[in-house]
C-alpha positions in Angstrom: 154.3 110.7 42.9 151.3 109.3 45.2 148.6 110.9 42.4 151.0 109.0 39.4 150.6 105.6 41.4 147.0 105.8 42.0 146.6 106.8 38.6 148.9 103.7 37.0 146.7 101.6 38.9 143.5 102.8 38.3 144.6 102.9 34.2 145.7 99.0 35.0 142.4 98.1 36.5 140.5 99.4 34.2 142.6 97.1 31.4 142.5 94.1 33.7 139.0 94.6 33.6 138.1 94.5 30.1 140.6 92.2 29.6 139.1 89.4 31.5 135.7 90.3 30.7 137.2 89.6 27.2 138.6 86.0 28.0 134.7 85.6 29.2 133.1 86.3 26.5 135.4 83.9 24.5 135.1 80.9 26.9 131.2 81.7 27.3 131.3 82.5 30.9 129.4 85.6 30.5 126.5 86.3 28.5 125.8 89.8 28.1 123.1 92.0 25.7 125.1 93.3 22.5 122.2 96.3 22.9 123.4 97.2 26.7 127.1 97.5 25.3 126.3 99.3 22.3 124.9 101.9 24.3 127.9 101.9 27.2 130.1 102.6 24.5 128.0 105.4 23.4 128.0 106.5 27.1 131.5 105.9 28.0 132.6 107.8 24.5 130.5 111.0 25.3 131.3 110.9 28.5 135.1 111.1 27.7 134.5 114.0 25.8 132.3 115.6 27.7 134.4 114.9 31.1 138.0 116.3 29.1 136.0 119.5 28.1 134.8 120.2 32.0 137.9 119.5 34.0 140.4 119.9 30.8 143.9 118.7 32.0 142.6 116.3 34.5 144.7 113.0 34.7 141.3 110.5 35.2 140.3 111.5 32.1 142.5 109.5 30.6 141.1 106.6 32.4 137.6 107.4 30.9 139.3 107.7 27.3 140.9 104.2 28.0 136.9 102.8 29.6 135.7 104.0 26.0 138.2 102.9 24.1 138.1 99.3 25.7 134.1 99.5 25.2 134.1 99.7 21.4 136.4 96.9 21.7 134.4 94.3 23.7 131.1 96.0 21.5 132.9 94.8 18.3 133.8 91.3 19.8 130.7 90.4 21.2 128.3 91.6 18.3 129.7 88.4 16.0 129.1 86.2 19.0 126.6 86.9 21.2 122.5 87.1 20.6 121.0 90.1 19.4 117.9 91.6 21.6 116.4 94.7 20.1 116.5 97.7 22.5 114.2 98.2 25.3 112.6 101.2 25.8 115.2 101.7 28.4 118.1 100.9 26.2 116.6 103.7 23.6 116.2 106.1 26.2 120.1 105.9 27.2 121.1 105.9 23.8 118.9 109.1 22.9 120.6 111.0 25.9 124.1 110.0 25.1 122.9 111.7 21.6 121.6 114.5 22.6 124.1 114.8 25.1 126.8 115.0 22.2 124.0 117.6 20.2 124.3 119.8 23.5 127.5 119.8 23.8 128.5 120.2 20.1 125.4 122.2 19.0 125.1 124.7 22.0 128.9 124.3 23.7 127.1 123.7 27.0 129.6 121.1 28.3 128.4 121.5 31.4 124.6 120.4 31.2 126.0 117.6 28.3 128.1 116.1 30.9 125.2 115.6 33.5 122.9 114.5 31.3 125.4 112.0 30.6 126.0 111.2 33.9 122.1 110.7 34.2 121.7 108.5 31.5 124.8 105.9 33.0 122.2 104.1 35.6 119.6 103.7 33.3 121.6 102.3 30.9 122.9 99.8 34.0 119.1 98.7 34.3 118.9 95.8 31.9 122.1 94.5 33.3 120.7 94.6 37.0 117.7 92.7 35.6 119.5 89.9 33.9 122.1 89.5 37.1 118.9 89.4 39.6 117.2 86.4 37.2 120.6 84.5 36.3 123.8 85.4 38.4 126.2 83.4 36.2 125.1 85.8 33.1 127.6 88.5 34.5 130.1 86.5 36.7 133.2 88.0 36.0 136.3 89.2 37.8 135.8 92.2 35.8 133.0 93.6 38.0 135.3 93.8 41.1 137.9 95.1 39.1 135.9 97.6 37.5 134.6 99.0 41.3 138.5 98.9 42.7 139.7 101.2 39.1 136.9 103.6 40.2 138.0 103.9 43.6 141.9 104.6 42.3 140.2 107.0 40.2 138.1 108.8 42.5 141.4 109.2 44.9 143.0 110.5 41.4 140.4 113.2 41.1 140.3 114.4 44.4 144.8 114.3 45.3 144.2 116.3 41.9 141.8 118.9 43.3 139.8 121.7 41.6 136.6 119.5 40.4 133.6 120.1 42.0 130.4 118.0 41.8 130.5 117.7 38.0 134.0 116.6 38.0 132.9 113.6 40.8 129.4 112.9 39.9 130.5 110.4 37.0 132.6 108.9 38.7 130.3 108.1 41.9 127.9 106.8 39.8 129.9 104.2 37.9 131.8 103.5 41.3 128.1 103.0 42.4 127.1 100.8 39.3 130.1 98.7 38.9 129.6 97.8 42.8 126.1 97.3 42.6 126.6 94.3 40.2 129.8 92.7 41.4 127.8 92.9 44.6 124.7 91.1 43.3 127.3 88.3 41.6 129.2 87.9 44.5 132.3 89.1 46.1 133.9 86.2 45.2 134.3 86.4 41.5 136.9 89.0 41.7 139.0 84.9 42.1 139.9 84.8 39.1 139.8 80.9 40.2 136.4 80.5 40.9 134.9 83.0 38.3 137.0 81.7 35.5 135.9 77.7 35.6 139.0 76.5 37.6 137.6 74.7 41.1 140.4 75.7 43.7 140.4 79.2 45.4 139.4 80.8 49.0 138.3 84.2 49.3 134.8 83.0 50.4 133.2 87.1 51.3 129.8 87.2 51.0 128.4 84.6 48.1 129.9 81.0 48.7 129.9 80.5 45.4 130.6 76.8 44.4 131.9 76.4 40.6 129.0 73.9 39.8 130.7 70.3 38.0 130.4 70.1 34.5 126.7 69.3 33.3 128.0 67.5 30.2 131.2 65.1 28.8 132.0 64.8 25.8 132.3 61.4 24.7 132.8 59.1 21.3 129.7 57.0 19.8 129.7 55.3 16.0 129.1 59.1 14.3 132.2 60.4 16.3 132.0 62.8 19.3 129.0 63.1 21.0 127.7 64.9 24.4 126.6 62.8 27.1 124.8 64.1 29.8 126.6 63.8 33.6 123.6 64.3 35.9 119.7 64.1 35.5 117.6 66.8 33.8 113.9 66.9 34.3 111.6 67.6 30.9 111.4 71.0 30.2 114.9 72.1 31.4 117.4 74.4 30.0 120.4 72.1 28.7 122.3 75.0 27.0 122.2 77.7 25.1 123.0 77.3 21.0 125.4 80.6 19.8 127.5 81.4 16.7 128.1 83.7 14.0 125.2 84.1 11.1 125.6 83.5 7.9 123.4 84.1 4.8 122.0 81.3 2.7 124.1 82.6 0.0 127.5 82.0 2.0 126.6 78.1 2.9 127.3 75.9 -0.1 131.4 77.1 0.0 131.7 76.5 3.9 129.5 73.7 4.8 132.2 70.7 4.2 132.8 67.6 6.2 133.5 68.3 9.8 132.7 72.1 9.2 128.9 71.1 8.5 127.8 72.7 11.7 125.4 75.1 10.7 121.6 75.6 11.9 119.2 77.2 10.1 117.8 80.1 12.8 115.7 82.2 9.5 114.1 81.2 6.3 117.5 83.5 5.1 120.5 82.6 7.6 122.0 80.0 9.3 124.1 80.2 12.4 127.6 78.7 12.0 129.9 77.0 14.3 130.5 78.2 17.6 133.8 76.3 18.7 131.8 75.1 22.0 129.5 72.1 23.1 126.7 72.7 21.1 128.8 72.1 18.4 128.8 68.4 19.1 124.8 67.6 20.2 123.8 65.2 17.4 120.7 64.2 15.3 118.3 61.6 16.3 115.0 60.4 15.3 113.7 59.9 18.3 115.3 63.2 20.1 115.5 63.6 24.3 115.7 67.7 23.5 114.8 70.2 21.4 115.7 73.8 20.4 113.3 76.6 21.4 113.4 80.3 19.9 113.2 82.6 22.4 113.8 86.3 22.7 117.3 85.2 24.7 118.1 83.1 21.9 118.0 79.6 20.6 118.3 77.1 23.8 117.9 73.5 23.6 115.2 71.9 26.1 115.2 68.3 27.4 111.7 66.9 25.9 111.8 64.2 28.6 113.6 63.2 31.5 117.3 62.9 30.5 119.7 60.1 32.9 123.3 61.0 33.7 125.0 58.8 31.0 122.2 59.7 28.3 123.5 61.2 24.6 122.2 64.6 24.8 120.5 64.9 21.1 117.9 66.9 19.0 115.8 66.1 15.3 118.0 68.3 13.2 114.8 68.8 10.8 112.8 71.0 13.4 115.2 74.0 12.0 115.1 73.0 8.2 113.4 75.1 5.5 115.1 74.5 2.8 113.7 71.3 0.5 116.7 70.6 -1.6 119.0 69.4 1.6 119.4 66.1 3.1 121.7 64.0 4.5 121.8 59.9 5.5 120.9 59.2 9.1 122.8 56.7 11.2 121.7 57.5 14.6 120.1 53.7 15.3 117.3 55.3 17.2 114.0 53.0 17.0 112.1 54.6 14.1 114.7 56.1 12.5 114.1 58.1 9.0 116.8 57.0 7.2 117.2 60.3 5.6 117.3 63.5 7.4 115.2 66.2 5.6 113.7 69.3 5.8 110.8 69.8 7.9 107.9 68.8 5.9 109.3 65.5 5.8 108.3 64.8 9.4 104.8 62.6 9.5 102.0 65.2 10.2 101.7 63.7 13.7 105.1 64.6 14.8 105.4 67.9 13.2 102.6 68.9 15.0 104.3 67.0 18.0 107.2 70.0 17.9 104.8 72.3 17.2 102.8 72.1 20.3 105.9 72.1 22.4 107.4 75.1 20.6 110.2 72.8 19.5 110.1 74.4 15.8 111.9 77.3 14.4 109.1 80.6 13.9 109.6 80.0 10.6 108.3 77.0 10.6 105.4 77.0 13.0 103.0 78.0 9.7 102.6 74.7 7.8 103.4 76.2 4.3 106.7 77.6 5.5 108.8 75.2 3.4 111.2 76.8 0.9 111.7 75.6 -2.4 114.6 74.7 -3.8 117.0 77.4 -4.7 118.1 77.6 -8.6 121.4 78.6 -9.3 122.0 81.9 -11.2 
């Protein structure tokens, strides 16, 4: 009766986890690498197999079927959302074991050897995700992390109350315990508050990491175009303001959806444009004379003060540092000193300031060539 309790709640940690790492991802809390989770799904799916074929009948398996399951679910969620990074050569080399994990295990029925090699390939796989929490701990604060290291301690007591696994039956299970602790120790003990780690301000459990929610860098606020974002403290030139996300969407699929208050697409390729997130940098607005600017990177597209930015300042950025194509335009209003008038594609710009974006990597790739211009599509 113990054994089915421990197991209940490792099974219910395990779903609390994902679940929250879930309600993350959708209020942009975390930020995680669509790569990494593509290949702890792989992991988590071969090891499930792998760890049901060494200790058949063994109740934590089920809690391992339940880990992969979950995976492919936060996989498929976050690919539409978050930025794509190509694999490291870290990323590759987990992925390649979890393959020819499967291959050994299928190919040669040595479940055994699958199973460690499996287990071996879990840590590495854990590396970019240790790098990205040691340069930015809010990219993984989560409650999930702590929930994540309790599940694997209900289901390391499940494994042993159920006795008969030896060090191939544990060694998984260590290691994640090992993994999962690792990183909710690096974010702090406190995010397993759901109040702190989730936004709201209230909340003790002060462990290790006194972890203050930091106040809201922006407001959103009303001007003569609408809604706008005003910043609410100072930002020197050259800082990070926040990072632009959204679904892509082929040139092809614009003309239908970009209507009215749905216009919120930015070109990010000579091909695609990334649509509307449903967060704040939905609402950063145009201006001629701009106090940020977006910058490509490999983590994505972020927009960059270009000057000092006062608490109380609209937060904006030249819409045409992104544009391509040469049949769109679109009236300007934003009563800036100098303004254009008409918003155009980027070879519209006087030479002076495209060169102006261009020595401050303010410019899409695309555009950093000046003969990059498209020409205008032709129906048919």
């Amino acid at each position: 009766m113990v054994g089915d309790a421990w197991f209940l709640i490792a099974m219910s940690l395990s779903f609390a986890a994902y679940g929250v790492y879930l309600l993350g991802l959708r209020r942009a809390i975390v930020r995680p690498n669509r790569a990494s989770w593509l290949i702890w799904s792989a992991s988590a799916a071969a090891e499930a197999l792998t760890y049901h074929a060494v200790n058949p009948g063994s109740p934590q398996s089920w809690v391992f079927v339940v880990s992969a399951a979950c995976c492919l679910i936060v996989t498929a969620s976050l690919w539409r959302r978050s930025n794509w990074a190509p694999p490291t050569n870290i990323e590759a080399f987990s992925m390649a074991a979890c393959l020819v994990a499967l291959l050994i295990w299928v190919a040669f029925r040595e479940t055994f050897w699958a199973h460690m090699l499996v287990v071996a390939a879990v840590p590495v796989s854990f590396w970019p995700t240790w790098v990205s929490v040691w340069k930015d701990r809010s990219a993984e604060r989560s409650p999930a992390w702590g929930l994540w290291t309790l599940g694997d301690l209900a289901t390391l007591l499940v494994a042993a109350r159920a006795g008969g696994a030896g060090v191939d039956g544990f060694a998984y299970i260590f290691v994640e315990l090992a993994c999962h602790a690792s990183i909710w120790f690096m974010i702090g003990l406190t995010t397993i508050n759901p109040l702190r780690s989730l936004g709201w301000s209230r909340g003790g459990l002060l462990v290790l990491d006194r972890y203050r929610h930091p106040r809201n860098l922006f407001e959103v606020g009303e001007n003569h175009l609408g809604k706008a974002v005003y910043a609410s403290c100072r930002f020197a030139e050259g800082a990070e303001l926040m990072r632009f996300t959204g679904r892509r969407f082929h040139v092809d699929e614009i003309p239908s959806l970009m209507r009215g208050s749905d216009d919120r697409f930015v070109q990010v390729t000579p091909d695609h444009y990334m649509g509307p997130s449903g967060q704040l940098d939905d609402l950063v607005n145009h201006s001629c004379a701009p106090n940020a600017g977006l910058r490509f990177t490999e983590d994505g597209v972020i927009l960059v003060a270009i000057r000092p930015i006062a608490a109380g300042d609209e937060v904006t950025w030249d819409y045409s540092t992104t544009l391509a194509q040469s049949n769109w335009h679109m009236i300007c209003q934003c009563r800036s000193e100098g303004c254009r008038r008409v918003i155009g594609n980027f070879d519209t710009l006087d030479p002076d300031r495209q060169e102006y974006f261009r020595a401050r990597n303010l410019v899409a790739p695309y555009l950093r060539r000046r003969d990059a211009v498209v020409p205008v599509r032709r129906a048919g």
